[in-house]
LOZABA-907806 format. One record per residue (C-alpha): residue in three letters; chain; x, y, z. Coordinates in nm, 3 decimals. Each point is the difference from the previous one (the first is absolute). Layout:
REM LOZABA-907806
+-----+---+---------+---------+---------+
|   r | c |       X |       Y |       Z |
+-----+---+---------+---------+---------+
| ala | A |       X |       Y |       Z |
...
+-----+---+---------+---------+---------+
This chain:
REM LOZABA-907806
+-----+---+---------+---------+---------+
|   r | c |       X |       Y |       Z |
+-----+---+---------+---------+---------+
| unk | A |  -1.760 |  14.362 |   4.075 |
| unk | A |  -0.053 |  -0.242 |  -0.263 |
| unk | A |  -0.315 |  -0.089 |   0.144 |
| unk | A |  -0.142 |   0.347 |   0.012 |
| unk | A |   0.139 |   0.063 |  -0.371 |
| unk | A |  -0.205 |  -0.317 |  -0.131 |
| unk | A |  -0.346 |   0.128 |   0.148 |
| unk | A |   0.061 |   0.319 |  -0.116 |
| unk | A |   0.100 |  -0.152 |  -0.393 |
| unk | A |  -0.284 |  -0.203 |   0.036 |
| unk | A |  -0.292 |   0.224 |   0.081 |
| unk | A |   0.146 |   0.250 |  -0.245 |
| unk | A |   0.037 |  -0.222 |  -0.268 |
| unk | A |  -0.386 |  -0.191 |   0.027 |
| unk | A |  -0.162 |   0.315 |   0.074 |
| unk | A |   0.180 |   0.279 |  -0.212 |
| unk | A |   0.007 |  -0.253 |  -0.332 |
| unk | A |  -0.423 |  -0.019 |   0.111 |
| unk | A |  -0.013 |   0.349 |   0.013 |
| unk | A |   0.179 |   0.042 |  -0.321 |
| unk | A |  -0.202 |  -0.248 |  -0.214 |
| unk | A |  -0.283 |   0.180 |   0.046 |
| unk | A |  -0.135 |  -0.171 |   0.319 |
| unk | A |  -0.259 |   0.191 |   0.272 |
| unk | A |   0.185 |   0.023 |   0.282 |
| unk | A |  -0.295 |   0.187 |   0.192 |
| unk | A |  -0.207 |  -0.367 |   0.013 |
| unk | A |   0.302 |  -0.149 |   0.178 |
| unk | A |   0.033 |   0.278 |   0.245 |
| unk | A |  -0.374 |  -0.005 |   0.036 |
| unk | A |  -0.038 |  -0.371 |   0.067 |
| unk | A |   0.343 |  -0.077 |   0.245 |
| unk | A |  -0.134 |   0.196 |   0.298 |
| unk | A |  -0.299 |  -0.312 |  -0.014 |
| unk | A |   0.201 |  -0.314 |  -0.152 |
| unk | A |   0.321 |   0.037 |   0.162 |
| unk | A |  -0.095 |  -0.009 |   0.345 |
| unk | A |  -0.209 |  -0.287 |  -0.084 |
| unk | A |   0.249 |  -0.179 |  -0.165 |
| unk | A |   0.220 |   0.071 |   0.274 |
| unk | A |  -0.226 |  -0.080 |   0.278 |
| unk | A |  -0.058 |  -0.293 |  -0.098 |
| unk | A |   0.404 |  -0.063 |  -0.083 |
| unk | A |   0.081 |   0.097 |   0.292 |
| unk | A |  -0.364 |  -0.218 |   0.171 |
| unk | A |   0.208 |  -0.320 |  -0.155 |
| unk | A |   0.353 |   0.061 |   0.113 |
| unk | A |  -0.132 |   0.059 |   0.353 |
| unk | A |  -0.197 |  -0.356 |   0.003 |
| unk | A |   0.304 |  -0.179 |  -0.195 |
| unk | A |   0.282 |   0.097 |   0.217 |
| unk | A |   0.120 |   0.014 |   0.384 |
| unk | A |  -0.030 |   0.256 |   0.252 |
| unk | A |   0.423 |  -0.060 |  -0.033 |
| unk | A |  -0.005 |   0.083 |  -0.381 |
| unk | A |  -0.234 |   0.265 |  -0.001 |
| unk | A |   0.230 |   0.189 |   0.279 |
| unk | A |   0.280 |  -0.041 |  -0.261 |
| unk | A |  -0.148 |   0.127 |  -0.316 |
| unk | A |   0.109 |   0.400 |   0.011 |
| unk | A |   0.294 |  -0.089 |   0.161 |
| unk | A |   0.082 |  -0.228 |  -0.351 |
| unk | A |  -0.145 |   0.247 |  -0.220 |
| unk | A |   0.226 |   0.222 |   0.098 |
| unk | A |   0.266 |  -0.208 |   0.015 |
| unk | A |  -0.066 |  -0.081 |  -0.352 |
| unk | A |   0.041 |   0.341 |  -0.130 |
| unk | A |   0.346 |   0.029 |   0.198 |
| unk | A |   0.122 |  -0.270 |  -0.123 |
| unk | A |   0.224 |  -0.322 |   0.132 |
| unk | A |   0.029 |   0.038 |   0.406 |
| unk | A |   0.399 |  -0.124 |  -0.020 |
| unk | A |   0.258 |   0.235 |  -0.169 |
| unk | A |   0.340 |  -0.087 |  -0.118 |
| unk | A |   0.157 |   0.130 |   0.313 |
| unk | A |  -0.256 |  -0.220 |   0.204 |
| unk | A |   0.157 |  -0.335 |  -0.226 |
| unk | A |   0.308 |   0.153 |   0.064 |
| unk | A |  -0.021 |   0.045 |   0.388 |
| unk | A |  -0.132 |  -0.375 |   0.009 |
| unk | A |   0.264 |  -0.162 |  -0.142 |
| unk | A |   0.253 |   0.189 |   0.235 |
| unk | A |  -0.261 |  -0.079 |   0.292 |
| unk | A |   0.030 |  -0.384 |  -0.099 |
| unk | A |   0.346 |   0.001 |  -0.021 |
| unk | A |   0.075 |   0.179 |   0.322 |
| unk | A |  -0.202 |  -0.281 |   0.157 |
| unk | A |   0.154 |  -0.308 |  -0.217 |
| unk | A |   0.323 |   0.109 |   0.097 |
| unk | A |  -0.036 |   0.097 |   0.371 |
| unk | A |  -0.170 |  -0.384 |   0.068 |
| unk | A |   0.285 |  -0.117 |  -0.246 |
| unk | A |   0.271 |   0.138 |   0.239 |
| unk | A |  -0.183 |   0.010 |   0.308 |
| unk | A |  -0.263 |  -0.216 |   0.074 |
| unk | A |  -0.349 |  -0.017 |  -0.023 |
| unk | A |   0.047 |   0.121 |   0.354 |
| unk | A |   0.101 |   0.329 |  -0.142 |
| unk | A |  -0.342 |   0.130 |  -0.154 |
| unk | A |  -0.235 |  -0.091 |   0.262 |
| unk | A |   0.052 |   0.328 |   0.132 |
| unk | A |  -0.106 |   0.139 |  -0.349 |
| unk | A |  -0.292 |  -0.217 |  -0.062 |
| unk | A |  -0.177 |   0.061 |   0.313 |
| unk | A |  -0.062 |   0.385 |  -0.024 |
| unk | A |   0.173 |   0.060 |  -0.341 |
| unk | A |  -0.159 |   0.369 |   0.044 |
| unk | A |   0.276 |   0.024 |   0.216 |
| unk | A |   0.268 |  -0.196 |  -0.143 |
| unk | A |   0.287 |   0.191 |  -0.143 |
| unk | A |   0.004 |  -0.161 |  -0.302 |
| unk | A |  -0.372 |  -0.023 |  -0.083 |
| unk | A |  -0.035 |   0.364 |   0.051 |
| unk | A |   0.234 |   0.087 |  -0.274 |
| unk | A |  -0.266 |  -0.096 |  -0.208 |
| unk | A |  -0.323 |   0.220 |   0.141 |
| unk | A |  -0.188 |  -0.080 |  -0.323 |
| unk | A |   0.031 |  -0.371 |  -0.002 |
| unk | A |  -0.046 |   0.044 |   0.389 |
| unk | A |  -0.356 |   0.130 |  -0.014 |
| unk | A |  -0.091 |  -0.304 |  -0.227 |
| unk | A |  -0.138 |  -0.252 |   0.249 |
| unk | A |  -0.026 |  -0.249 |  -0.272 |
| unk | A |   0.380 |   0.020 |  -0.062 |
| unk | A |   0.083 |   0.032 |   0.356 |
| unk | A |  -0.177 |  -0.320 |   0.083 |
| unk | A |   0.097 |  -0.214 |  -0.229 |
| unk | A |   0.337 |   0.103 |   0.093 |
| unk | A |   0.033 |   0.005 |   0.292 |
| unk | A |  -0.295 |  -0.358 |   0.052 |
| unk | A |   0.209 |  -0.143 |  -0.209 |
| unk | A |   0.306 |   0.093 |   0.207 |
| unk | A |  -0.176 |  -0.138 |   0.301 |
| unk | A |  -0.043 |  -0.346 |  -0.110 |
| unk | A |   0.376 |  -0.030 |  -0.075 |
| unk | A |   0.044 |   0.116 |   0.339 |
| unk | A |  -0.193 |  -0.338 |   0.105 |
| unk | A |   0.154 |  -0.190 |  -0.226 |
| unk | A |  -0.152 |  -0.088 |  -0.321 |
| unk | A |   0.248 |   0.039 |  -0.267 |
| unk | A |  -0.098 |  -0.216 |  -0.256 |
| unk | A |  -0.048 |   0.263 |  -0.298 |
| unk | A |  -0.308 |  -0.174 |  -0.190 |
| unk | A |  -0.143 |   0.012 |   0.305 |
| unk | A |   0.038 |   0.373 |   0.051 |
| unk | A |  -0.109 |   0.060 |  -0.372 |
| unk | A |  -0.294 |  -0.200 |   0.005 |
| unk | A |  -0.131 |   0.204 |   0.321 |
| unk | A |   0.129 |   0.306 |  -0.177 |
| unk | A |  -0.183 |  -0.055 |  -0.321 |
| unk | A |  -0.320 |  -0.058 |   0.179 |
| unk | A |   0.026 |   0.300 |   0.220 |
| unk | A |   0.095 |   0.205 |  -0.359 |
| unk | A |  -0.290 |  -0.184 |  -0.159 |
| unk | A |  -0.226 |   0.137 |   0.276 |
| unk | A |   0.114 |   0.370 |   0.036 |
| unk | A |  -0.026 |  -0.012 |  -0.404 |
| unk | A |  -0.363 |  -0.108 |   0.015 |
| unk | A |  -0.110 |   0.215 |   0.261 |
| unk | A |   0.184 |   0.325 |  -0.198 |
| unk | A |  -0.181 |  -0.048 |  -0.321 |
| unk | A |  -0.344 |  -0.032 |   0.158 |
| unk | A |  -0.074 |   0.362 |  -0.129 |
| unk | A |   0.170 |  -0.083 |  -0.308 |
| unk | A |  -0.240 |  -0.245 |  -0.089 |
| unk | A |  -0.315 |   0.135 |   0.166 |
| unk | A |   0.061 |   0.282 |  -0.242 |
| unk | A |   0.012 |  -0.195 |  -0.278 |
| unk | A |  -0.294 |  -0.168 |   0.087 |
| unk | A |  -0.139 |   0.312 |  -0.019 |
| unk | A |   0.131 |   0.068 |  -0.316 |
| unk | A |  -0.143 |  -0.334 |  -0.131 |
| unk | A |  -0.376 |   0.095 |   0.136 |
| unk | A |   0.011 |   0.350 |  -0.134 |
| unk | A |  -0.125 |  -0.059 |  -0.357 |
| unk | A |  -0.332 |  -0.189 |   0.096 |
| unk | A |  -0.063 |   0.264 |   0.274 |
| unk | A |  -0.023 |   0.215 |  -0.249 |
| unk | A |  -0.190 |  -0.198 |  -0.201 |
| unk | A |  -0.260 |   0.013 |   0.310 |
| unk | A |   0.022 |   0.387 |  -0.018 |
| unk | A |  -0.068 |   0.013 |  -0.344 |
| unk | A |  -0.312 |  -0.211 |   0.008 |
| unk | A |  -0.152 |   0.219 |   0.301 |
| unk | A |   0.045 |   0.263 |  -0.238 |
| unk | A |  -0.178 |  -0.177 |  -0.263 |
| unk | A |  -0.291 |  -0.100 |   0.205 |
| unk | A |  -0.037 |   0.379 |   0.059 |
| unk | A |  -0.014 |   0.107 |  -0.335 |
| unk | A |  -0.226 |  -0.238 |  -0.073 |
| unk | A |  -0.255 |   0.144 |   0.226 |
| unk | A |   0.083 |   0.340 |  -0.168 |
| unk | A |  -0.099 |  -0.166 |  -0.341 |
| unk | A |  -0.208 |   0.228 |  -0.097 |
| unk | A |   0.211 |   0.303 |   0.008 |
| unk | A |   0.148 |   0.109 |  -0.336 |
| unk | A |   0.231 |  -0.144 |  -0.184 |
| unk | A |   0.307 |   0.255 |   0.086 |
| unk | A |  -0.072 |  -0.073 |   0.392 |
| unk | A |   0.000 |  -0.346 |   0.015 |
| unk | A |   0.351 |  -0.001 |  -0.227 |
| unk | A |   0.138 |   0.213 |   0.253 |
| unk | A |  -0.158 |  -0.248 |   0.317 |
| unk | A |   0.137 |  -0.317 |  -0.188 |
| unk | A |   0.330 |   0.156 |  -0.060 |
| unk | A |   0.034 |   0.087 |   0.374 |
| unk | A |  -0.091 |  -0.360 |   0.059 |
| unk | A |   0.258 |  -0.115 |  -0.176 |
| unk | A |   0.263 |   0.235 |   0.157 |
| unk | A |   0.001 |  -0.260 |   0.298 |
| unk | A |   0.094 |  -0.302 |  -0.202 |
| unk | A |   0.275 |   0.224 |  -0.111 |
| unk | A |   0.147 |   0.103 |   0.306 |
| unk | A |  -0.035 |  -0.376 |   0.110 |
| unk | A |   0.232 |  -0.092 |  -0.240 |
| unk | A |   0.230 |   0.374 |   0.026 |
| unk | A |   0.036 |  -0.055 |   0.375 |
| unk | A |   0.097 |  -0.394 |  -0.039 |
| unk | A |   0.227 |  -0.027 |  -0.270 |
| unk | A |   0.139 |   0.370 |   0.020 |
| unk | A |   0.067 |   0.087 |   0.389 |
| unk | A |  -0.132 |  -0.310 |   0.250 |
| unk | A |   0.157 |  -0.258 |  -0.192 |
| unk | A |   0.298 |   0.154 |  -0.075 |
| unk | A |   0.090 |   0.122 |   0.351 |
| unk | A |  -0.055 |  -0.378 |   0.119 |
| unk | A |   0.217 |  -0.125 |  -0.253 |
| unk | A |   0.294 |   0.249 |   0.095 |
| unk | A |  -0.081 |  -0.065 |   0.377 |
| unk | A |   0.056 |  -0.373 |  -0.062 |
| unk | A |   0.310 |   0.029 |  -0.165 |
| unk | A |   0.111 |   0.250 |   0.222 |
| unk | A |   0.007 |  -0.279 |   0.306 |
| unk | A |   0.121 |  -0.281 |  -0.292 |
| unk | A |   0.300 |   0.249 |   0.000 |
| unk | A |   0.063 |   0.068 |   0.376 |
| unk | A |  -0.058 |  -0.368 |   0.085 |
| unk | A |   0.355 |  -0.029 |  -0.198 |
| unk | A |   0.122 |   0.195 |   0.366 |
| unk | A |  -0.086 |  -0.274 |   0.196 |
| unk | A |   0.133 |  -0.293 |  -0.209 |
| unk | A |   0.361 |   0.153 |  -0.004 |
| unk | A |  -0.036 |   0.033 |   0.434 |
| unk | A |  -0.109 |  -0.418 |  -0.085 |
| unk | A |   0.281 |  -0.077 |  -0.259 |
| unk | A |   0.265 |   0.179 |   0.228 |
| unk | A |  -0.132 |  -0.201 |   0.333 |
| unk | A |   0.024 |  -0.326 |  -0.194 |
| unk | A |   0.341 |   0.035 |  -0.163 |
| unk | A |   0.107 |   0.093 |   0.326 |
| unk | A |  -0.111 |  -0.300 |   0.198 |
| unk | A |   0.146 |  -0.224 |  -0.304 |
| unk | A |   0.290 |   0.123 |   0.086 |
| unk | A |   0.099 |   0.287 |  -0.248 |
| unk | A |   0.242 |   0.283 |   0.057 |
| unk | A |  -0.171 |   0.349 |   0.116 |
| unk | A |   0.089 |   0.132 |  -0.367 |
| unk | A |  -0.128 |  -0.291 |  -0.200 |
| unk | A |  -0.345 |  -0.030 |   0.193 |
| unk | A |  -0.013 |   0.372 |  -0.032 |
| unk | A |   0.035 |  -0.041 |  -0.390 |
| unk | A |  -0.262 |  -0.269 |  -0.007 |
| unk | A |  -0.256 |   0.265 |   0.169 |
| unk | A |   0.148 |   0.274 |  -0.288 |
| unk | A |  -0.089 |  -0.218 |  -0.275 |
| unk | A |  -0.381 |   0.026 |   0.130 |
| unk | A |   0.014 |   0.404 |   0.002 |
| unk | A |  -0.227 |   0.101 |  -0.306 |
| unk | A |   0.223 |   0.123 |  -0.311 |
| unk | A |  -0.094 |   0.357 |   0.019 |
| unk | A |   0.118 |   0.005 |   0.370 |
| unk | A |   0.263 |  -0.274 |   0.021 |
| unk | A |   0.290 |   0.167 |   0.130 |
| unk | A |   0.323 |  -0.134 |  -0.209 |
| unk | A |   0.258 |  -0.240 |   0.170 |
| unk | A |   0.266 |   0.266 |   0.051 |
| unk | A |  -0.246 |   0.216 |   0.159 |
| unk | A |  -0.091 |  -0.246 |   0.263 |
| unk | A |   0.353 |  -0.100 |   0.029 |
| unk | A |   0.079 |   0.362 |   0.094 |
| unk | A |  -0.248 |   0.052 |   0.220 |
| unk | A |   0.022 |  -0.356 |   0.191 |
| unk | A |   0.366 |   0.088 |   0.045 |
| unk | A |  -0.073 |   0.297 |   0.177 |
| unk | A |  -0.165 |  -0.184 |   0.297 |
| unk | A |   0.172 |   0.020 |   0.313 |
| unk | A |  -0.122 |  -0.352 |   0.211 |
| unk | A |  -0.137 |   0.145 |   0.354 |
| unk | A |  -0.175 |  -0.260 |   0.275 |
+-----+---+---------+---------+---------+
């Protein structure tokens, strides 16, 4: 919502205040239907040579995520930290015996399904439910587990923000494209030169219109839109640390509650569900096998 509010303050704002001042909208409107798909084409030419078949697939998908904002809720953080618990506390009184019958199709586990959000994440699921695995085997030394947990964060983070940053790049190459546009359209007027002086203001102000919308589309809508996506995933990265920080302070030996609080401590403040709250809702639990 916010999204759509900014491009809608933004193109009223730059435009109307034009109009106002006593600028010619009608050479703008005249001169976009040629510049813009050239500046775009050849936008849209770069990103397609810069980036992988992978990122390229991802791009809508992103945009659109931008505009609807962070992927986690503060249900989702919620539902996690009663997810981690329920786990920390059935290996705590149980066994690790006890959740290989959840880790192995946790579509079907009882516990896992209580959570049909988190569920459909395969990120979260695996690195659950891996992670599980190799306590199942035996390696239980937490800096191990963190240090292949940070690596396989590390990865999933790099691979999210590919769009992010192809974007950007974008954003970056924008102004100079339509520096390119502008100069096409002063190499035509010049071979108008003779034409009166009214006509070629007119040609040389539509040539300019595409270093202008180099610079709109950059700083006002591509750049922008990478910025939020990037700090979108900074944000739901912070969902993944607290499923780390509550598999550590498990396997160093903390209580259920207390590793659960370590993972709360990582919710972002505008989600962070308050101690009592997770108190209450941890203390609803009922322990099945």
């Amino acid at each position: 919502m916010l999204g759509a509010i900014g491009l809608i303050l933004t193109f009223s704002l730059v435009f109307g205040m034009y109009i106002l001042s006593g600028g010619k909208i009608e050479i703008i409107l005249e001169a976009v239907p040629h510049e813009l798909p050239m500046l775009m084409g050849g936008a849209i030419g770069a990103y397609l040579l810069a980036n992988s078949s992978t990122v390229l697939k991802s791009t809508f998908k992103e945009i659109v995520q931008t505009f609807k904002g962070s992927h986690w809720k503060k249900q989702d953080y919620k539902d996690v930290l009663c997810l981690m618990f329920t786990l920390c506390k059935l290996m705590k009184s149980k066994g690790m015996i006890a959740v290989e019958q959840h880790i192995e199709k946790p579509e079907e586990s009882n516990i896992f399904s209580q959570y049909p959000h988190i569920v459909h994440d395969h990120f979260a699921i695996s690195l659950i439910c891996d992670v599980l695995r190799t306590l199942t085997m035996g390696m239980e030394n937490p800096m191990q587990i963190e240090e292949v947990m940070d690596k396989q964060l590390e990865k999933h983070h790099h691979e999210a923000c590919g769009a992010g940053h192809g974007l950007q790049g974008m954003a970056d190459g924008l102004p100079a494209i339509g520096i390119v546009v502008a100069v096409l359209g002063v190499v035509k007027t010049m071979a108008s030169i003779n034409e009166p002086p009214a006509i070629l203001g007119a040609m040389i102000g539509g040539a300019l219109v595409g270093t202008f919308l180099g610079v709109f589309v950059a700083y006002c809508i591509v750049g922008p839109i990478a910025l939020r996506n990037l700090s979108l995933h900074a944000e739901d990265q912070q969902f993944y640390f607290i499923i780390r920080d509550i598999l550590v302070a498990h396997l160093k030996g903390m209580a259920p509650q207390i590793s659960v609080e370590m993972g709360r401590c990582q919710v972002p403040s505008h989600h962070q569900p308050t101690f009592l709250e997770m108190e209450e809702a941890t203390g609803a639990i009922k322990l099945e096998n």
